[in-house]
C-alpha positions as CSV (number, residue, x, y, z in Angstrom):
1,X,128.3,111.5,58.7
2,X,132.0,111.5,59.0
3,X,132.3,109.1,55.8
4,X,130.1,112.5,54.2
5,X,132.4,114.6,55.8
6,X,135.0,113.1,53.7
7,X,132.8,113.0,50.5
8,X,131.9,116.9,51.0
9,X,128.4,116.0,51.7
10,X,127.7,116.4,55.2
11,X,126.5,120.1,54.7
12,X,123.9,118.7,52.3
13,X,122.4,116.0,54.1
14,X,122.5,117.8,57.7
15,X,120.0,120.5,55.7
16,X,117.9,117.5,55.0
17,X,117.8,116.2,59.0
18,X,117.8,116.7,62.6
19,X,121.3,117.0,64.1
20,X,119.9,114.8,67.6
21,X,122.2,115.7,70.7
22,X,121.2,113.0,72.4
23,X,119.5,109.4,72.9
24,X,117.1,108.3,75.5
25,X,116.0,104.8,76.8
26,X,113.2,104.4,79.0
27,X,110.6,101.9,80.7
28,X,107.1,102.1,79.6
29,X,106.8,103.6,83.1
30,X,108.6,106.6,81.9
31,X,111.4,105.9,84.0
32,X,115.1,106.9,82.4
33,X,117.4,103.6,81.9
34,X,119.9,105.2,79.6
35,X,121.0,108.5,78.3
36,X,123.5,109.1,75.5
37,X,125.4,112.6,75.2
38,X,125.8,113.1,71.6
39,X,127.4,116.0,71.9
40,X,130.1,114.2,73.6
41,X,130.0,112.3,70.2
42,X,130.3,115.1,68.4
43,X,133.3,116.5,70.3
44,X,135.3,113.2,70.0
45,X,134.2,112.5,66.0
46,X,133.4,115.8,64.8
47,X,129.9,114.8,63.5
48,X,126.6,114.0,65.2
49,X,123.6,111.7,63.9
50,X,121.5,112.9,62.0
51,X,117.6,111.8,62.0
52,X,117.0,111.8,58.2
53,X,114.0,110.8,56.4
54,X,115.6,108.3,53.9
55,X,114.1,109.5,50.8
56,X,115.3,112.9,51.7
57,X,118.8,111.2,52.4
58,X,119.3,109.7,48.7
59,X,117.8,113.1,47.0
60,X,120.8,114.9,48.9
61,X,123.1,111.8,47.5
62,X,121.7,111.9,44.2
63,X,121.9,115.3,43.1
64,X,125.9,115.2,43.6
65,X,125.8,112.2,40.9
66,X,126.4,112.9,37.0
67,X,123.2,112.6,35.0
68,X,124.0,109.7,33.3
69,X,125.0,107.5,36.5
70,X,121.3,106.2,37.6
71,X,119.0,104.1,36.0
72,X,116.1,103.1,37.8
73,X,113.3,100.4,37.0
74,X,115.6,97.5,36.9
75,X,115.3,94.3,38.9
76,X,118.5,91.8,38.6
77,X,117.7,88.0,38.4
78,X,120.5,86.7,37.8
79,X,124.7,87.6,37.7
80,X,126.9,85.4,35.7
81,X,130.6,85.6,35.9
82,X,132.1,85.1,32.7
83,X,135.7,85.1,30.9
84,X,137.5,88.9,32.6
85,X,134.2,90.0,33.1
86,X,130.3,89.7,34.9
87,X,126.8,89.7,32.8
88,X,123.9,91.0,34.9
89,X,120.7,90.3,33.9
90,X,117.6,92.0,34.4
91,X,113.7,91.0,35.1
92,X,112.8,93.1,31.5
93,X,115.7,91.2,29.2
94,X,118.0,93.2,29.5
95,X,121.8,92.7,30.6
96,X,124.6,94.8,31.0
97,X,128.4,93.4,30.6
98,X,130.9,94.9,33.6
99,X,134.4,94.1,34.8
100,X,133.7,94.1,38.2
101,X,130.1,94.1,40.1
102,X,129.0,95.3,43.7
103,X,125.5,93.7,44.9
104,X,124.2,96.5,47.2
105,X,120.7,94.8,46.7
106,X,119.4,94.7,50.4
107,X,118.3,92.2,52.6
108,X,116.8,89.5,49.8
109,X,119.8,90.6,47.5
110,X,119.6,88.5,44.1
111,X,123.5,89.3,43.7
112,X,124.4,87.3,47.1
113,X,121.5,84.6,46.0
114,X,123.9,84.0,43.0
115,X,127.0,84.3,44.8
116,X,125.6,82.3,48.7
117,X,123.0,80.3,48.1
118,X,123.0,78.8,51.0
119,X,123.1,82.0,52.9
120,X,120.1,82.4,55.2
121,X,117.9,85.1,56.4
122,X,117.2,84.7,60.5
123,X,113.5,85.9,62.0
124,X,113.9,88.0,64.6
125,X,110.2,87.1,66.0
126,X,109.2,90.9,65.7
127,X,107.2,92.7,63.5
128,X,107.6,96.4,63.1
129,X,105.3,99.4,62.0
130,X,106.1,102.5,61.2
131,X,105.3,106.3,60.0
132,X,105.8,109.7,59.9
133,X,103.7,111.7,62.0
134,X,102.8,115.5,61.3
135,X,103.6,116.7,64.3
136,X,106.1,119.3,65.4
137,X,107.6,118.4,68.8
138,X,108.0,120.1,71.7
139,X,111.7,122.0,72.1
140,X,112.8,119.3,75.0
141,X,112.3,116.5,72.5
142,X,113.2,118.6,69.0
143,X,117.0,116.8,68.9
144,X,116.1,113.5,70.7
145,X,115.9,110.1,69.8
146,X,114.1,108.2,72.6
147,X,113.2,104.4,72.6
148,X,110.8,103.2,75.2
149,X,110.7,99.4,76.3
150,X,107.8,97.9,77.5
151,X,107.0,93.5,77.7
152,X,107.2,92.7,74.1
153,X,106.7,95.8,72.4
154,X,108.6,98.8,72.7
155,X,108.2,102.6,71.1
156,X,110.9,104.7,69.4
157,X,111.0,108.1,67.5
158,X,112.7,111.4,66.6
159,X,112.1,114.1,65.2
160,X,113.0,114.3,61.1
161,X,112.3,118.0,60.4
162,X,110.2,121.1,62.1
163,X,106.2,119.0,61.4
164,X,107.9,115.7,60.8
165,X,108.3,112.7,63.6
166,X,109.7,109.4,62.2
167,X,108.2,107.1,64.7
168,X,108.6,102.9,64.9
169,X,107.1,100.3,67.2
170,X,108.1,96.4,67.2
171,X,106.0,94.0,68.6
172,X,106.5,90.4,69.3
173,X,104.7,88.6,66.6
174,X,104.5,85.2,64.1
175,X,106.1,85.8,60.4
176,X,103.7,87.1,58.2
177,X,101.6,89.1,59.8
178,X,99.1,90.9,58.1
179,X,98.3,94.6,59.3
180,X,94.6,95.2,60.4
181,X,92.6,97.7,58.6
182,X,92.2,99.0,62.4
183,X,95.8,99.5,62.4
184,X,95.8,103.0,64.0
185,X,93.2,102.4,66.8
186,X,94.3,98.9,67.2
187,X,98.2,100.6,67.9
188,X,96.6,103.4,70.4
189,X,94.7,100.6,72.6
190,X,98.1,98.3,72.3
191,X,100.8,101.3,73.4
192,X,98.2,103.6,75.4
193,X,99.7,102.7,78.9
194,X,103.3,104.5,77.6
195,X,104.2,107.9,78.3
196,X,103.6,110.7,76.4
197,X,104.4,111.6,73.4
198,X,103.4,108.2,72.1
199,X,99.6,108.7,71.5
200,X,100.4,112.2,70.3
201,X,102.5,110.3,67.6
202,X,100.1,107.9,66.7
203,X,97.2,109.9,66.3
204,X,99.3,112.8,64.2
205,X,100.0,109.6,61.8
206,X,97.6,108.7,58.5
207,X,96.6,105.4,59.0
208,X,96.9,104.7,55.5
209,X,100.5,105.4,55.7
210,X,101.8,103.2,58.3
211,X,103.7,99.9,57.2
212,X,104.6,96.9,58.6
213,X,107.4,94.9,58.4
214,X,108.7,91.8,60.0
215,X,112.3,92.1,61.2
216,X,114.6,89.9,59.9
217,X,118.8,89.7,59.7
218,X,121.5,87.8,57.5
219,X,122.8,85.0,59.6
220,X,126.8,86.0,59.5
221,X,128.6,85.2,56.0
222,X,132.2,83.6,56.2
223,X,133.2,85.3,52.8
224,X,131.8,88.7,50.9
225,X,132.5,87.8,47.4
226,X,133.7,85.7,44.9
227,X,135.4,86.0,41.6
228,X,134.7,89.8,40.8
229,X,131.5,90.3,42.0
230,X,131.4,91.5,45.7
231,X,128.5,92.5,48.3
232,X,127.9,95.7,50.1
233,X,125.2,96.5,53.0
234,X,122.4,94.8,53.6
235,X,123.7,92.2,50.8
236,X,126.5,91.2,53.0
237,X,125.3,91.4,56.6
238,X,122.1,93.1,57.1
239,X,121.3,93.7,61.0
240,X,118.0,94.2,62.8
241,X,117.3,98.2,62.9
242,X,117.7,98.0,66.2
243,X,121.0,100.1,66.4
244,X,119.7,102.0,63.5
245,X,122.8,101.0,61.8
246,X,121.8,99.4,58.4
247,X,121.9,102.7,56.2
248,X,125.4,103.6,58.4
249,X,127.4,100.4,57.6
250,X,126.5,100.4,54.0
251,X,128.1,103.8,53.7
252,X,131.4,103.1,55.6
253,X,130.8,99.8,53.2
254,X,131.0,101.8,50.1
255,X,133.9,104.4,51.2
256,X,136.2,101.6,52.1
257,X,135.3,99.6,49.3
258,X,136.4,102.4,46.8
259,X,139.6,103.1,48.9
260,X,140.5,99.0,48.4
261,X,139.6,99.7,44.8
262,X,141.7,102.6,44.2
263,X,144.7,100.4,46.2
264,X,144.9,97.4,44.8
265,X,144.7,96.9,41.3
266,X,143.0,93.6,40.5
267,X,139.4,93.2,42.0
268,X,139.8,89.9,44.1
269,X,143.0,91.9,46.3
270,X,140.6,94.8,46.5
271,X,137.4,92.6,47.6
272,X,139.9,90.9,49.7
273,X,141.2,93.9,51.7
274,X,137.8,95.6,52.2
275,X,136.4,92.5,53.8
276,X,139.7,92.3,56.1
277,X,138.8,96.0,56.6
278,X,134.9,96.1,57.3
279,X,134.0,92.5,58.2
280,X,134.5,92.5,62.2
281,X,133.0,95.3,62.6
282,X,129.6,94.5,60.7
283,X,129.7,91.4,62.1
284,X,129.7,93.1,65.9
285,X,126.9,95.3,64.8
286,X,124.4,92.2,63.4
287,X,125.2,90.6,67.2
288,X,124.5,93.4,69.5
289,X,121.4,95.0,67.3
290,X,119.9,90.8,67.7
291,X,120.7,91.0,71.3
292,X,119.6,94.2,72.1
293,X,116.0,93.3,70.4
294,X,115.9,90.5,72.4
295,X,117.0,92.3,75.8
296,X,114.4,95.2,74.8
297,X,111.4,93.2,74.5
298,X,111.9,90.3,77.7
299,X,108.2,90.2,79.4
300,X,109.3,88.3,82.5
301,X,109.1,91.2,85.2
302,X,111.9,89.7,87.4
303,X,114.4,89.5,84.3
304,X,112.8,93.5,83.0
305,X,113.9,94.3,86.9
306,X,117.2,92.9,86.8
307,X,117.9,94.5,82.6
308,X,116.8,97.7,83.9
309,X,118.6,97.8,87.0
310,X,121.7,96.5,85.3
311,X,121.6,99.8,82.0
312,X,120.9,102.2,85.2
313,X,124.1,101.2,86.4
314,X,126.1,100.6,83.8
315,X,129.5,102.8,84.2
316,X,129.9,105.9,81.8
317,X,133.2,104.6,80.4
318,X,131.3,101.3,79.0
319,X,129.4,103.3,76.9
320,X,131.7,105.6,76.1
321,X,134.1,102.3,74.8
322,X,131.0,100.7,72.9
323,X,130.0,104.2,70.8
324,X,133.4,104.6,70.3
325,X,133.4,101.3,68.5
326,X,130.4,101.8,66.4
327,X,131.8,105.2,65.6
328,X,135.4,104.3,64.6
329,X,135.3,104.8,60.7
330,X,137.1,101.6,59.4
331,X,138.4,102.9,56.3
């Protein structure tokens, strides 16, 4: 949201979202572990998050583009760098000759494939479904993003607009698991010991539109580009969601990217700087959102004593330090 600030499309994208004032963490007792202050957030950055339904998050993006910027229904297999320049090639023929290329291609991003192709994608050992539940939540919970913890699974949601709850819930599963046609009543018997609103959620959800996906990240990269082709997001150091941070780095990605750009005027001293610039901190994000989905979902009950007594306790100025981190714009 600051990087939007900046941009002049905050305005536009708040319209589309909840502005949360705070962030809840509790046992799947119901019992409070943590408790973030956004507001406080807000005071010290001048933005809040925003709970934003992603497809209503690129409309807002898009319509500030010029008509001709976006073509859609292309698939890149391969990038070639050639003499000044880079071919891109696409699954339909096509190619397109650039002088400089950014792969913003997410998680299984052909672009890096070309570039790293040793790079390697790291299961997390959870699998994650999702939805958006037509529901409209109570007042108490309208600007809250809570995340409950239970042995293996946990439950997370917030509230996306007025009859709109973007809901999630990892579980500890084997790659590839395939979701049961019982999806629904199959996630109401596995989460119906946690508090409310969790069955409200579930059963306000189509089960016909809940997904599954397992949860993987980008084991660290030494290097973010190569000749003039350079990655961005996902491409470059995709994290678990478990920070919610994916979408977020990939937009401080592209504002300092274009501020190395407009700096330095060959590409390599401009890919160079950005990566100085934006590399510590991604790399800090993909190792505290793998943690933290390990810490969230430890089934011995000694250890979930110890974790829980441990975030009850932990001192207001740690967490103030640590959102201060993830909040710092590095651009």
């Amino acid at each position: 949201m600051q990087v939007l600030e900046r941009l002049g499309l905050d305005d536009a994208v708040a319209r589309h979202g909840v502005a949360l004032s705070r962030i809840e963490l509790r046992d799947a007792g119901g019992a409070r572990l943590q408790h973030v202050d956004l507001k406080a957030v807000q005071r010290r950055f001048g933005q809040t998050t925003v709970s934003i339904h992603r497809g209503a998050l690129q409309q807002a993006l898009v319509e500030r583009l010029p008509a001709d910027a976006l073509h859609l229904g292309k698939t890149c297999v391969a990038v070639d760098e050639r003499e000044g320049g880079v071919r891109v090639r696409f699954e339909d023929g096509t190619h397109v000759e650039a002088s400089l290329v950014v792969g913003a291609d997410g998680l299984r991003s052909a672009v890096r494939d070309a570039l790293f192709p040793q790079a390697q994608l790291r299961y997390a050992g959870q699998t994650c479904y999702r939805g958006v539940a037509d529901l409209a939540l109570p007042d108490s919970l309208l600007r809250t993003a809570r995340e409950v913890w239970g042995p293996g699974q946990r439950f997370g949601f917030s509230a996306i607009g007025e009859r709109a709850v973007y809901w999630f819930a990892p579980v500890d599963a084997v790659p590839g698991t395939s979701v049961p046609a019982s999806i629904k009543e199959d996630l109401l018997r596995r989460y119906a010991s946690f508090p409310a609103p969790t069955a409200a959620i579930l059963e306000a959800t189509p089960a016909e539109a809940i997904i599954q996906t397992d949860l993987y990240d980008l084991r660290p990269l030494d290097r973010w580009w190569r000749g003039r082709v350079v990655l961005l997001g996902d491409a470059a150091h995709a994290p678990t969601p478990n920070l919610g941070q994916g979408a977020a780095q990939a937009i401080e990605d592209a504002y300092a990217l274009a501020a190395c750009l407009a700096r330095h005027g060959a590409p390599h001293e401009a890919f160079a700087a950005y990566e100085t610039t934006r590399m510590p901190k991604a790399k800090q994000i993909v190792r505290r959102s793998w943690w933290l989905g390990k810490l969230a979902h430890v089934k011995n009950p000694v250890l979930r004593r110890v974790r829980n007594g441990v975030l009850r306790h932990t001192p207001a100025a740690v967490q103030r330090r640590e959102l201060e981190a993830m909040y710092t714009v590095d651009a």
